[in-house]
Every structure is written in C-alpha cells, then in structure tokens.
N, CA, C and O atoms as CSV, one atom per row, in Angstrom:
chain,resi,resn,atom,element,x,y,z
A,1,UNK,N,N,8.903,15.572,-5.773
A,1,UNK,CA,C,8.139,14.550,-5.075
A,1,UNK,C,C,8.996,13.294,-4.938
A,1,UNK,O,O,9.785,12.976,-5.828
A,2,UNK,N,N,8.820,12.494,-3.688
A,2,UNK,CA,C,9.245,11.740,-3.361
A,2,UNK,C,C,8.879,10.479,-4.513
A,2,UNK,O,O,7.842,10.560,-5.171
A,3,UNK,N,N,9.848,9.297,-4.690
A,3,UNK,CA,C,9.221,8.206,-5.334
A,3,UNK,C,C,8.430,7.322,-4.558
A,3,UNK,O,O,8.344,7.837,-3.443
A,4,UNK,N,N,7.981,6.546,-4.578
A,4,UNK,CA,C,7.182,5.528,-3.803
A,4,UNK,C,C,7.271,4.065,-4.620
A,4,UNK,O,O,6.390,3.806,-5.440
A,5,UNK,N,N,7.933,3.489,-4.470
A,5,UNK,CA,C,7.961,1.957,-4.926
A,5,UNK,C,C,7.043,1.232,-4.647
A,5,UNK,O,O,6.521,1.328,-3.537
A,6,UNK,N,N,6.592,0.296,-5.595
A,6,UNK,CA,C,5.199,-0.581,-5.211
A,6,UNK,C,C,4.940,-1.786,-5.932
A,6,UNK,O,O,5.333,-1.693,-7.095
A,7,UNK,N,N,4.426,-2.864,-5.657
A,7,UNK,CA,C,4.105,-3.345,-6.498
A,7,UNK,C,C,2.826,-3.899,-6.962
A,7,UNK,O,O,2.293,-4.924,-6.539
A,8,UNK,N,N,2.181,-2.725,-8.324
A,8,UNK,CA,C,0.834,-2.720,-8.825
A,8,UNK,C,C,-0.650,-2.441,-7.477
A,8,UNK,O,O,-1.656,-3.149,-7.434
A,9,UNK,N,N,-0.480,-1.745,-6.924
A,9,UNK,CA,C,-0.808,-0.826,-6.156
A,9,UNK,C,C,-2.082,-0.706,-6.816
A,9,UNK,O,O,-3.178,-1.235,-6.630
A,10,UNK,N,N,-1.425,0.531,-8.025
A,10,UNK,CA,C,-2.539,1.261,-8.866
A,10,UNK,C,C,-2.763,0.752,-10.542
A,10,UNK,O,O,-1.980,-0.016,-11.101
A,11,UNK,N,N,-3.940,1.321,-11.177
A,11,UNK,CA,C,-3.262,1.423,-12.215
A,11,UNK,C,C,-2.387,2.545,-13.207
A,11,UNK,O,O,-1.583,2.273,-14.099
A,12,UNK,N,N,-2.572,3.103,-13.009
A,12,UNK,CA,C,-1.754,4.486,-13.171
A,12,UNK,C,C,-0.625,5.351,-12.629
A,12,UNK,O,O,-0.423,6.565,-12.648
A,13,UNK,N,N,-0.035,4.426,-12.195
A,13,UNK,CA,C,1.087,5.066,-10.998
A,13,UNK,C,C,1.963,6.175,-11.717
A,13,UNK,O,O,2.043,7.359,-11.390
A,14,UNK,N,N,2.380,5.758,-12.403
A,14,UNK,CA,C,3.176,7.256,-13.324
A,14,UNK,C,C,2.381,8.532,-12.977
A,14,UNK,O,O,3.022,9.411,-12.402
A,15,UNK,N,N,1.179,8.745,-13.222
A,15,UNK,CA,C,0.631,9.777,-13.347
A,15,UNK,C,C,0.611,10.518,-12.047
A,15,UNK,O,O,0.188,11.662,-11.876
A,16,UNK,N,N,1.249,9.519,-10.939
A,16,UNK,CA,C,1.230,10.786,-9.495
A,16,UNK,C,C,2.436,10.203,-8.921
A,16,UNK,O,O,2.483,9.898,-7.729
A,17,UNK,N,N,3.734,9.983,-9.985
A,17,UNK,CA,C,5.102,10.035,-9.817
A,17,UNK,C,C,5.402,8.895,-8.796
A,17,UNK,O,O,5.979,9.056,-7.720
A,18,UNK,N,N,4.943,7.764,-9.273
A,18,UNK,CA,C,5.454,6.436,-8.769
A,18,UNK,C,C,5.833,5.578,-9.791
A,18,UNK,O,O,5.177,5.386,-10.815
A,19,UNK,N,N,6.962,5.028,-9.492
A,19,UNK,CA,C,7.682,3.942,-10.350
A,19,UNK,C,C,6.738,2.535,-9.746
A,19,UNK,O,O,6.301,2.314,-8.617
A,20,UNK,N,N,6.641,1.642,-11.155
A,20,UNK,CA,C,5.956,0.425,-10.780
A,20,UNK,C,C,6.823,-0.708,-11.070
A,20,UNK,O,O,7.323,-0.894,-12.179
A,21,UNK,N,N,6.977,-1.393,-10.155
A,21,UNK,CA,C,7.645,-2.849,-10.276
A,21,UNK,C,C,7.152,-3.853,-11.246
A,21,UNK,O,O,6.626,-4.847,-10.744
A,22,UNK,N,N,7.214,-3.794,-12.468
A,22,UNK,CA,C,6.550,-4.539,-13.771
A,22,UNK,C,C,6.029,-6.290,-13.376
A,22,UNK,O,O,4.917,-6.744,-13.106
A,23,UNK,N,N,7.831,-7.168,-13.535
A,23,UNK,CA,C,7.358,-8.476,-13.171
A,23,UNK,C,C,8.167,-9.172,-12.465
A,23,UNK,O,O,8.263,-10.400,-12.481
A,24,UNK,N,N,8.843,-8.339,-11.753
A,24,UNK,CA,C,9.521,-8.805,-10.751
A,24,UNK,C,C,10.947,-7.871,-10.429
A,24,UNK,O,O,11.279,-6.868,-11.061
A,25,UNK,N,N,11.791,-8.568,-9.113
A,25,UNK,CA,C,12.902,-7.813,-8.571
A,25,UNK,C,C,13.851,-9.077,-7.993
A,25,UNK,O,O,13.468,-10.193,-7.643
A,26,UNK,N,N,14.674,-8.747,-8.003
A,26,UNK,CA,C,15.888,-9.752,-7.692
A,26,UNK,C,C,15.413,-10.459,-6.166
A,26,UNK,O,O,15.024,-9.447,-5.582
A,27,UNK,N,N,15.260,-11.375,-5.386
A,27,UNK,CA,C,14.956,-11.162,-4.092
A,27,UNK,C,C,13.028,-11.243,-3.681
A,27,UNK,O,O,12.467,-11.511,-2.619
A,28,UNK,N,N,12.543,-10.933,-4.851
A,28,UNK,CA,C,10.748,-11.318,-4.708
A,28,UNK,C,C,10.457,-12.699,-5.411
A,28,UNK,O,O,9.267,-12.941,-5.613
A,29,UNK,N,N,11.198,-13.449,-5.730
A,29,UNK,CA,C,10.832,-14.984,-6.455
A,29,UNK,C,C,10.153,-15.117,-5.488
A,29,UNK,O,O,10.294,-14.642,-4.362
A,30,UNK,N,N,8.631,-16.422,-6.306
A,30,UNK,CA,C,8.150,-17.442,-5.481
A,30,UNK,C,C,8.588,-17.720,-4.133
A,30,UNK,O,O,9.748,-18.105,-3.991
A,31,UNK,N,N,8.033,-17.619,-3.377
A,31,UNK,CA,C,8.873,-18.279,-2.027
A,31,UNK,C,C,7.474,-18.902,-1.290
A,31,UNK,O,O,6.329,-18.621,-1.646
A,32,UNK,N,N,7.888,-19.933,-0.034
A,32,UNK,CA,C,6.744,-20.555,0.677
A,32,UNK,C,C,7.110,-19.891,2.196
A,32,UNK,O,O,8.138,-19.960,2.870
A,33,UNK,N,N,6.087,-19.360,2.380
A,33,UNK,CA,C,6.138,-18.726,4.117
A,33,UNK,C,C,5.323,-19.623,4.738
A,33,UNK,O,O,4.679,-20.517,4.190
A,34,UNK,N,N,5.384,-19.279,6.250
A,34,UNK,CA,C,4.245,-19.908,6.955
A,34,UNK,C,C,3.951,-19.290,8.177
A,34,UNK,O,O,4.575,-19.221,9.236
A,35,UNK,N,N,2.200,-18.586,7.580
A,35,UNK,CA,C,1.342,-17.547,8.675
A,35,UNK,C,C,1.563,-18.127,10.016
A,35,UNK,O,O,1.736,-19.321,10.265
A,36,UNK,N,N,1.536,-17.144,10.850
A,36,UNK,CA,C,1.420,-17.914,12.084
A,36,UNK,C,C,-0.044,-16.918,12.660
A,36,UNK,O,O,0.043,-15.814,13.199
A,37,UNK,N,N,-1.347,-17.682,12.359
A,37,UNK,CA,C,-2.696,-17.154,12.373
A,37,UNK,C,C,-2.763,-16.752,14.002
A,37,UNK,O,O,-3.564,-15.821,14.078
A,38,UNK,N,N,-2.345,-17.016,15.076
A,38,UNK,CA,C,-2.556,-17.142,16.446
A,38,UNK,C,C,-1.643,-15.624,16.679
A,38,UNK,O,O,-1.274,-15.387,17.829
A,39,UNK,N,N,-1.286,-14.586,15.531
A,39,UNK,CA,C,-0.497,-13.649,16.429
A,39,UNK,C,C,-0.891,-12.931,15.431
A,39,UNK,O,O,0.140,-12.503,14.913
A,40,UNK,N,N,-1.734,-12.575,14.897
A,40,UNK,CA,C,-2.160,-11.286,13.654
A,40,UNK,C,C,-2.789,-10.132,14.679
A,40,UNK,O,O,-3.393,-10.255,15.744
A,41,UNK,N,N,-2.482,-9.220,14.084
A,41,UNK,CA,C,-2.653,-7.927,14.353
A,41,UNK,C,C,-3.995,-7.006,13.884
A,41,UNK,O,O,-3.696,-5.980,13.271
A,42,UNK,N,N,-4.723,-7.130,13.993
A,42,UNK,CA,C,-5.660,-6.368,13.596
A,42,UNK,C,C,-5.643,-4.699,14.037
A,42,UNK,O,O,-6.070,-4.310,15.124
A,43,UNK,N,N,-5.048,-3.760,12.947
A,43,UNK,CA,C,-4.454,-2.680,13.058
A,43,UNK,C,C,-5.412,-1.347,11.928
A,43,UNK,O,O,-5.709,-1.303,10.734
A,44,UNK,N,N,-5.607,-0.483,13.057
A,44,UNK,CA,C,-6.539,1.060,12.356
A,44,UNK,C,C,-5.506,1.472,11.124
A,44,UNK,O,O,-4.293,1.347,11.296
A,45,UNK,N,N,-5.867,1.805,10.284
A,45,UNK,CA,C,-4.697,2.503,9.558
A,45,UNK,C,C,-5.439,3.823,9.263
A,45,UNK,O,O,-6.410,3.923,8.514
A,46,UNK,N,N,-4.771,4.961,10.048
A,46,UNK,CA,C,-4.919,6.483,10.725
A,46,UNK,C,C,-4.212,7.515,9.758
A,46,UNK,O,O,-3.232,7.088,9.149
A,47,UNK,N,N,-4.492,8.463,9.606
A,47,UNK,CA,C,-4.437,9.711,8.740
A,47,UNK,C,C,-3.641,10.427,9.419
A,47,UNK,O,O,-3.989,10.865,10.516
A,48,UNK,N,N,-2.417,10.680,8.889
A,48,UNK,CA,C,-2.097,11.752,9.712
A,48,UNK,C,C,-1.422,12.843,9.228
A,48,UNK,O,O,-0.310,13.364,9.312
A,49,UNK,N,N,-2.807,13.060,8.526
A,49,UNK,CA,C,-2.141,14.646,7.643
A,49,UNK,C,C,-4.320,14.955,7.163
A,49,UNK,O,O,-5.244,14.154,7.308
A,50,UNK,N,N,-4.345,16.192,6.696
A,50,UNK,CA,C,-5.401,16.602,5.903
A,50,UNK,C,C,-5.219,16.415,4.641
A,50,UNK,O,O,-4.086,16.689,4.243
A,51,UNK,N,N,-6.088,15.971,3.747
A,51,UNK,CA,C,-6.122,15.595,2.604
A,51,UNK,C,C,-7.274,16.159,1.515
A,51,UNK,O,O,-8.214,15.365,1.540
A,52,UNK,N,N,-7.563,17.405,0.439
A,52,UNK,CA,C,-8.931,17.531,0.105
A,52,UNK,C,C,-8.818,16.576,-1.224
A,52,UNK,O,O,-7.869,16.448,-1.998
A,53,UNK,N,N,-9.875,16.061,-1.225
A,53,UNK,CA,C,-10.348,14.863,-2.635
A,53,UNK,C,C,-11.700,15.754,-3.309
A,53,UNK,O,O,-12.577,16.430,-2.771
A,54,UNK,N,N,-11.340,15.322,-5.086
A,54,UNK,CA,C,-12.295,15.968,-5.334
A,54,UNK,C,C,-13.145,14.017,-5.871
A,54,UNK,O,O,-12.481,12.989,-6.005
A,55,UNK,N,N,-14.547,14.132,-6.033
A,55,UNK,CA,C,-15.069,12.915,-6.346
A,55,UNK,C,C,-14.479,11.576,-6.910
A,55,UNK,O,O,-14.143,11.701,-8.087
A,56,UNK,N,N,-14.305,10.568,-6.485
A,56,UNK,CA,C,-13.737,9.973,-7.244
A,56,UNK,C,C,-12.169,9.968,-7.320
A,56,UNK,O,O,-11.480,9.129,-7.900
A,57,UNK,N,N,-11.714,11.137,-6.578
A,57,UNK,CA,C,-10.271,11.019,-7.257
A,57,UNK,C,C,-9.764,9.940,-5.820
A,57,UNK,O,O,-10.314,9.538,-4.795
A,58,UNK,N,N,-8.063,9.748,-6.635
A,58,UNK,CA,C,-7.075,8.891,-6.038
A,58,UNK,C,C,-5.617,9.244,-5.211
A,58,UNK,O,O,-4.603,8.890,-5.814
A,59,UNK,N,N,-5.452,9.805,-4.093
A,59,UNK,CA,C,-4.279,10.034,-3.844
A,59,UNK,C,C,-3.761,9.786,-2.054
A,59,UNK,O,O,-4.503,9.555,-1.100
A,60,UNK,N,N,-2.379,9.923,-2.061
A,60,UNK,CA,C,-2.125,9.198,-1.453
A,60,UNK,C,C,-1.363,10.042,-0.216
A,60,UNK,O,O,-0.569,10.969,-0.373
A,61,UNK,N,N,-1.953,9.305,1.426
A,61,UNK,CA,C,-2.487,10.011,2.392
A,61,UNK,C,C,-1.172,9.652,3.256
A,61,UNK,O,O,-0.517,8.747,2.738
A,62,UNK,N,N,-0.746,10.064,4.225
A,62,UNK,CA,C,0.087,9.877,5.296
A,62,UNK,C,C,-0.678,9.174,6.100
A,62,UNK,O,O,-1.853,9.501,6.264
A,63,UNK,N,N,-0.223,8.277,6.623
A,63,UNK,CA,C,-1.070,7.401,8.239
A,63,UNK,C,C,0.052,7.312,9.312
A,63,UNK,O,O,1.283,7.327,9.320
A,64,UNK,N,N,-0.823,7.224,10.093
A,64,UNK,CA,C,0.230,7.233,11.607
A,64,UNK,C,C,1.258,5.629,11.276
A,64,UNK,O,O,0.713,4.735,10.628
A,65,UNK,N,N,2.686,5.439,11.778
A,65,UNK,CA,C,3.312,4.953,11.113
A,65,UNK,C,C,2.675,3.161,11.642
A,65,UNK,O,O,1.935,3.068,12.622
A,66,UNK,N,N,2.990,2.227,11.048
A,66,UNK,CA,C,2.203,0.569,11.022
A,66,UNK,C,C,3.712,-0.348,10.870
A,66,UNK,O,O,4.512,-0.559,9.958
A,67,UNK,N,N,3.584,-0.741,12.306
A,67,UNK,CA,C,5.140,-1.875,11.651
A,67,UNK,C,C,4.390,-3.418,11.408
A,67,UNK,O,O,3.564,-4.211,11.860
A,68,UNK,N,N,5.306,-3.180,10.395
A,68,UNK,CA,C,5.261,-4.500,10.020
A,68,UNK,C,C,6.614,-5.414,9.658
A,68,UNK,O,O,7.493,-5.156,8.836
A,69,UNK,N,N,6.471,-6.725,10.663
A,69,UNK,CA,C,7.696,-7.304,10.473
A,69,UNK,C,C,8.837,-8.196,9.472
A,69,UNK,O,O,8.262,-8.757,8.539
A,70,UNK,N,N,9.868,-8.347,9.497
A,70,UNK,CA,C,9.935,-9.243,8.419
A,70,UNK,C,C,9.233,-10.526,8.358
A,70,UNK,O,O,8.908,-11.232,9.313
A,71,UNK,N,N,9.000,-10.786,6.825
A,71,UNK,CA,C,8.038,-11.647,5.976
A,71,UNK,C,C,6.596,-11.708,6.441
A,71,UNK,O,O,5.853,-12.480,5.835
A,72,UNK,N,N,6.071,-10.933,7.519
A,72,UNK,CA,C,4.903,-10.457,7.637
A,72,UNK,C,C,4.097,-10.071,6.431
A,72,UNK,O,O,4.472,-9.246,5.598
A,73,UNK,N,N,2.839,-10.799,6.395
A,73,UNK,CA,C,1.547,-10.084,5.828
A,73,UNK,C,C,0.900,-9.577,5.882
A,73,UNK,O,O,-0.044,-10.056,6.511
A,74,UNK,N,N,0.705,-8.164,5.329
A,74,UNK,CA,C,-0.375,-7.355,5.712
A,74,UNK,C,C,-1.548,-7.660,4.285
A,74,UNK,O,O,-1.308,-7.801,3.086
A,75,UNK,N,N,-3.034,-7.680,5.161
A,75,UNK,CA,C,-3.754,-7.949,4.158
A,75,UNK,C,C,-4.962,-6.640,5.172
A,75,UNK,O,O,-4.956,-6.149,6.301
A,76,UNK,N,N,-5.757,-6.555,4.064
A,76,UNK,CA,C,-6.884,-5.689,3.875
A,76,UNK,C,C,-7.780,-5.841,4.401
A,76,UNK,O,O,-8.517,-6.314,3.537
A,77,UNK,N,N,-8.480,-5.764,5.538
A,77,UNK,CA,C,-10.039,-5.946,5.834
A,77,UNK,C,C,-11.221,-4.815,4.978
A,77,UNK,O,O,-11.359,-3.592,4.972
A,78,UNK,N,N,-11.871,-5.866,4.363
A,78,UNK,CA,C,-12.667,-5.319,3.297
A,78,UNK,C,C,-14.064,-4.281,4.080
A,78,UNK,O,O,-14.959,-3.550,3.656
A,79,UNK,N,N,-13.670,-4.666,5.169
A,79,UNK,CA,C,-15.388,-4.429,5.662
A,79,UNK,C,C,-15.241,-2.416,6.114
A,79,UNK,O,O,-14.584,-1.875,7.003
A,80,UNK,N,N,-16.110,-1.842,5.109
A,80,UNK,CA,C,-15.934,-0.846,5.252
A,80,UNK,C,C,-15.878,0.008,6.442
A,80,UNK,O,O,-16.547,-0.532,7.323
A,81,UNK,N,N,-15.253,1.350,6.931
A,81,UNK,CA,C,-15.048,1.554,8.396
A,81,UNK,C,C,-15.141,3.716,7.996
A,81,UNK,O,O,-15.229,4.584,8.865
A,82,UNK,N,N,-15.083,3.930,6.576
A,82,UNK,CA,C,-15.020,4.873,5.960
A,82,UNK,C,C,-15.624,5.409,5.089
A,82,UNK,O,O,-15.194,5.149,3.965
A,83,UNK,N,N,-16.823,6.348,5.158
A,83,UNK,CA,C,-18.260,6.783,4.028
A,83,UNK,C,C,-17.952,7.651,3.084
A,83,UNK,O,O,-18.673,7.865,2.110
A,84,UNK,N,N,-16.602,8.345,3.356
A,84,UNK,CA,C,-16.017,9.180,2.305
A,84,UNK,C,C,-15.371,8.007,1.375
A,84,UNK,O,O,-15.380,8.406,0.211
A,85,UNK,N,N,-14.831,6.740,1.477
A,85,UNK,CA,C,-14.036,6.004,0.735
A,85,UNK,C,C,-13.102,5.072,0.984
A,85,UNK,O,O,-13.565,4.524,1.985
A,86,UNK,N,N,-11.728,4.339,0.641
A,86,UNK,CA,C,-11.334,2.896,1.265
A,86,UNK,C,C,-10.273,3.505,0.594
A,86,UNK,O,O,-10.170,4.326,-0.318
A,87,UNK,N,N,-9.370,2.746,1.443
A,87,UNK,CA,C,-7.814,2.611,1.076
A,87,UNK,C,C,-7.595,1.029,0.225
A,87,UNK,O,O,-8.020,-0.097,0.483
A,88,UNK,N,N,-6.841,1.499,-0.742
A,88,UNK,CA,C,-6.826,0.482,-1.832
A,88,UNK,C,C,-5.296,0.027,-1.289
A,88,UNK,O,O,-5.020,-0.964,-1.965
A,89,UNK,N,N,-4.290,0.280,-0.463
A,89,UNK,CA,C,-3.223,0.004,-0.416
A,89,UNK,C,C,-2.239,0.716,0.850
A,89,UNK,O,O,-2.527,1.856,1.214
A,90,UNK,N,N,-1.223,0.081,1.411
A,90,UNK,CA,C,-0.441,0.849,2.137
A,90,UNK,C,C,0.858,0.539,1.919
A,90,UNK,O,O,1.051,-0.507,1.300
A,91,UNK,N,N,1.869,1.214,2.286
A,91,UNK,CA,C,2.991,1.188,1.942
A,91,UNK,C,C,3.957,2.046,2.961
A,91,UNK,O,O,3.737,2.295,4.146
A,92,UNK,N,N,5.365,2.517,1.967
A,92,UNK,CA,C,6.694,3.048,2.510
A,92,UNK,C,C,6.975,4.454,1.406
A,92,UNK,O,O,6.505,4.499,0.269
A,93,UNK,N,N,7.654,5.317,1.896
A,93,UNK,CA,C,8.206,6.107,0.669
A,93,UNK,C,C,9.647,5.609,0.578
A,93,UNK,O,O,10.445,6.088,-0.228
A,94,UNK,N,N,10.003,4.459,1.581
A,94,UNK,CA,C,11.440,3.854,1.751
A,94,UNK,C,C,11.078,2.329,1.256
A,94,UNK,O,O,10.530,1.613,2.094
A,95,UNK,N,N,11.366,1.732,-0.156
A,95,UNK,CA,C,11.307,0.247,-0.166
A,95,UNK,C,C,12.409,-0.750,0.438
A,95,UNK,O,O,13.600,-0.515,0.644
A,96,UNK,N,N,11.668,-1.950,0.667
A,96,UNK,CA,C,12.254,-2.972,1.713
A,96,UNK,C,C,11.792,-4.144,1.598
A,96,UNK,O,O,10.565,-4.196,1.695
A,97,UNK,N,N,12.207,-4.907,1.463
A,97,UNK,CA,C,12.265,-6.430,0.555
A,97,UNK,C,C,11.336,-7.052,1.800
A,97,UNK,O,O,11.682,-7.029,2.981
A,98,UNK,N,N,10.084,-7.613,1.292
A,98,UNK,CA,C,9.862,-8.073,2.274
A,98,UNK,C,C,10.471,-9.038,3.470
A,98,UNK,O,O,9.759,-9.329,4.431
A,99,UNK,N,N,11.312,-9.334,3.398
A,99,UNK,CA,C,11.868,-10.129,4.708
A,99,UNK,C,C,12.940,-9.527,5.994
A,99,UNK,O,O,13.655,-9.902,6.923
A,100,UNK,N,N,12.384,-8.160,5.174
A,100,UNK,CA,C,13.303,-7.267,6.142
A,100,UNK,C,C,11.902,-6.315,7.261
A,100,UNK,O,O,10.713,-6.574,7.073
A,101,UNK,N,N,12.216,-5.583,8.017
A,101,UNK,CA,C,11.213,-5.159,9.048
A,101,UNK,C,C,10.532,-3.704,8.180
A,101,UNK,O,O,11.301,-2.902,7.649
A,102,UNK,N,N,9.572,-3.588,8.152
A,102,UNK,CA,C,9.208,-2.506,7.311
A,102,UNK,C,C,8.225,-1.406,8.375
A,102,UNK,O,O,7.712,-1.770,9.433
A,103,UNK,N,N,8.147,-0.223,7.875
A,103,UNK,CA,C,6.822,0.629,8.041
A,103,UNK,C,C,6.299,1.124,7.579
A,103,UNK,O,O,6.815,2.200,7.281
A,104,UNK,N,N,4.861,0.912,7.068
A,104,UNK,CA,C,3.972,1.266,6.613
A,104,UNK,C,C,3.833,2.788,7.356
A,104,UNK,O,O,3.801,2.949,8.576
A,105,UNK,N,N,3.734,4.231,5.997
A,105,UNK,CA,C,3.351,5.293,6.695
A,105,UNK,C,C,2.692,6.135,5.495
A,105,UNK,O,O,2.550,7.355,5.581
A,106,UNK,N,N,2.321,5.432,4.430
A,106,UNK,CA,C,1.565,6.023,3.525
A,106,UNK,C,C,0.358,5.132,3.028
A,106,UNK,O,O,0.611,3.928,3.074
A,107,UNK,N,N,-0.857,5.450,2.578
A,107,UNK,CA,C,-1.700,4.635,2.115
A,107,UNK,C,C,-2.231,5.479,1.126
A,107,UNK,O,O,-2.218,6.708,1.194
A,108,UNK,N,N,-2.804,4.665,-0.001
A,108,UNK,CA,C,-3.354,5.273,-1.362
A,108,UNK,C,C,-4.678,4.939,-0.941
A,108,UNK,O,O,-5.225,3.885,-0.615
A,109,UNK,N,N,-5.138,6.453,-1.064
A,109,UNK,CA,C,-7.054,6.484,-0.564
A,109,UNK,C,C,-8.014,7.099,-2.011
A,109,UNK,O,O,-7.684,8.113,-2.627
A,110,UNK,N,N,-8.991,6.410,-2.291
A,110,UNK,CA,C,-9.703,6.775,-2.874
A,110,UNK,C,C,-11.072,7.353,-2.895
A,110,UNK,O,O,-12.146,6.780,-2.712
A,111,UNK,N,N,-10.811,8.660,-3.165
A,111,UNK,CA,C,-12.344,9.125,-2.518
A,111,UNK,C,C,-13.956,8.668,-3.597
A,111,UNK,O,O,-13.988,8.587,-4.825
A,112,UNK,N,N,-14.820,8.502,-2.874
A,112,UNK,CA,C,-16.220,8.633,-3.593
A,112,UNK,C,C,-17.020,9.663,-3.889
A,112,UNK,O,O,-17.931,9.729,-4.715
A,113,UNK,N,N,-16.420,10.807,-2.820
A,113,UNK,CA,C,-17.034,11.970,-3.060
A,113,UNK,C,C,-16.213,13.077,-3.125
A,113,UNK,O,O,-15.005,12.842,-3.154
A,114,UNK,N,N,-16.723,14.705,-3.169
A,114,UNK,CA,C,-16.015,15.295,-2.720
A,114,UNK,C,C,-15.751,16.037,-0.989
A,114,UNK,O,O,-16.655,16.535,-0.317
A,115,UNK,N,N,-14.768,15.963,-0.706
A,115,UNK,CA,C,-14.763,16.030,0.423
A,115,UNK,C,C,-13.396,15.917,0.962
A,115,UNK,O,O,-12.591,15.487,0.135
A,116,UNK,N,N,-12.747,16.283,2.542
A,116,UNK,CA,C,-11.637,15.987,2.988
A,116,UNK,C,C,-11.506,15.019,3.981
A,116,UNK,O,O,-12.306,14.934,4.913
A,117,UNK,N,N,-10.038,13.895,3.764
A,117,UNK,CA,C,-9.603,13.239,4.859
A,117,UNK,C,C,-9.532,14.186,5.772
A,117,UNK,O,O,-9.559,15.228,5.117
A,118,UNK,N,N,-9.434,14.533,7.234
A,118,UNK,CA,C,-8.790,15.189,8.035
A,118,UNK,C,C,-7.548,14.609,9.089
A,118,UNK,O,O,-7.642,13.390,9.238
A,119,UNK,N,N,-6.888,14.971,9.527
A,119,UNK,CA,C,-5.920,14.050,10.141
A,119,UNK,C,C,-6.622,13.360,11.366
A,119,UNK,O,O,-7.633,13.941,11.760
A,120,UNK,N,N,-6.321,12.426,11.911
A,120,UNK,CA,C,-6.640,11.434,13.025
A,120,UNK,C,C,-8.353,10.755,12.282
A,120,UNK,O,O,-9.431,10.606,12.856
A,121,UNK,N,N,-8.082,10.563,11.286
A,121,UNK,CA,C,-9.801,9.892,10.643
A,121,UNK,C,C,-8.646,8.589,10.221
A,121,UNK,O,O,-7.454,8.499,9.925
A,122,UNK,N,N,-9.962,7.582,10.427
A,122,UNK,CA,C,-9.909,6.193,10.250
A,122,UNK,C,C,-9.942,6.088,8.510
A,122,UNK,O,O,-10.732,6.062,7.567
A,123,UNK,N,N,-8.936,6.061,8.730
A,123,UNK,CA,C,-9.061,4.931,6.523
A,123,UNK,C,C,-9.808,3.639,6.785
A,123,UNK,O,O,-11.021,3.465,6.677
A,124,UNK,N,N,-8.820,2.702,7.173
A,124,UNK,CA,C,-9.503,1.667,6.909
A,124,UNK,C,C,-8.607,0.918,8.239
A,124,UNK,O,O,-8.020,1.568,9.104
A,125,UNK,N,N,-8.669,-0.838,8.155
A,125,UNK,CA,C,-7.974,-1.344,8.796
A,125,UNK,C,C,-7.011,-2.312,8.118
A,125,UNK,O,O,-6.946,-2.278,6.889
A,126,UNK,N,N,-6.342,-3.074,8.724
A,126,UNK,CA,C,-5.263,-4.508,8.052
A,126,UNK,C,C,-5.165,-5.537,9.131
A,126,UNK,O,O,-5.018,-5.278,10.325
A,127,UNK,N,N,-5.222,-6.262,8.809
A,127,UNK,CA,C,-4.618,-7.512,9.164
A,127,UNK,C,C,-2.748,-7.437,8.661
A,127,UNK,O,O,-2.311,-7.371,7.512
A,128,UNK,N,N,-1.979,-7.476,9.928
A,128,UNK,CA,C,-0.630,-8.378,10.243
A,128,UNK,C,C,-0.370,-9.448,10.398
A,128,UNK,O,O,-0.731,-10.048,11.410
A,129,UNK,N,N,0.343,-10.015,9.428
A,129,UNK,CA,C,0.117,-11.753,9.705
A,129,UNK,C,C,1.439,-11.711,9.748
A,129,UNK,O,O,2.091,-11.345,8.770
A,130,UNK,N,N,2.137,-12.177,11.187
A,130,UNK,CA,C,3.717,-12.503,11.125
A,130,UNK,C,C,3.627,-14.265,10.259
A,130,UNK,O,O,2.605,-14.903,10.005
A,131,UNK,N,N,4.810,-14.580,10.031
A,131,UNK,CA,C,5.377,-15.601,8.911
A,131,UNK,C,C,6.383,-15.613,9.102
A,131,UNK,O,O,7.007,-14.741,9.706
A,132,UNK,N,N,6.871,-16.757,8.567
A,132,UNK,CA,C,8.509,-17.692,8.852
A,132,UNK,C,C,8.676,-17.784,7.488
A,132,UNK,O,O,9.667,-18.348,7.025
C-alpha cells in the first residue's frame, strides 16, 4: 500500500498505513496568507472508484482529481450532501508543501452505515480559497 502523508487527518492513521506528521515539517512554520474571498471555488468532491463500508467504519476513497493551487485553502462545507456519511478530509498519495500546486485525488470517508460508495456518488463538497 501506498503511503499517504497528512497532517492529523485521523486519529489512527497507522492502522490503515499512513504516516502522520506529529508537530511539524521544515517549510510548514506559522506563516500569514491572504484569502482572496472573491475567487473561491465551491467544488463536488466525486468518487471515483466503488467502495463497500461496513457501519461506522473509516476508509479512504478515490475522487475525481480537485486542483488546488499554491497556498490555496481548501476548507470543508459542513452542510451535509451524503446519507450514507461525510468525508472527514481530502488529500494526495503524492505530498506537496502547501505553496506548491497540489491535487487532491483521495478523500477519507466515513461511513454511518453499512453500505457502498459507488463510483460517480457525491461525498461531500470544499471550498478553494486561492491566497498570496
């Protein structure tokens, strides 16, 4: 299995072969950006693979690929869009410092029931916030 770099994602990342970024990385210090609110992206984040979940469980789904630019923010729209369950996170199986151009093509989904993602089903959505 591939690694997946993250930082605090989950709590358990070991247990489905992800390394966790503890309290930092050379290159993630403090820094001050600045959103530029007038160009966010409001973006589906799409399945694109089958997935079976048994209740409750946690694992992590392929989505159609999500660019996101350097020092861009992607944040979470909470408002549910999914009755099987919500994506707690998205990511890369390739890490990339944020100020470099990234793509999002994996997301960690958590199911409520039992049941399957199927490919082209809606997880959830994000907000893109480009930044300087």
């Amino acid at each position: 299995m591939e690694k997946i770099y993250v930082i605090s994602c989950s709590q358990d990342l070991a247990s489905i072969g992800m390394d966790r970024i503890r309290t930092g990385v050379e290159g993630l210090e403090e820094t001050t950006i600045s959103l530029d609110w007038s160009k966010v992206r409001f973006v589906p984040v799409v399945a694109n693979e089958t997935v079976s979940f048994r209740e409750d469980e946690t694992k992590l789904v392929s989505i159609r690929p999500i660019k996101v630019p350097a020092n861009a923010m992607v944040i979470q729209s909470m408002y549910g869009t999914n009755g099987m369950g919500h994506i707690s996170c998205i990511g890369s199986t390739e890490f990339k410092m944020y100020n470099e151009d990234r793509v999002a093509d994996m997301s960690m989904f958590q199911s409520r029931l039992k049941a399957k993602v199927m490919k082209d089903d809606l997880l959830g959505q994000v907000l893109v916030v480009p930044a300087k």
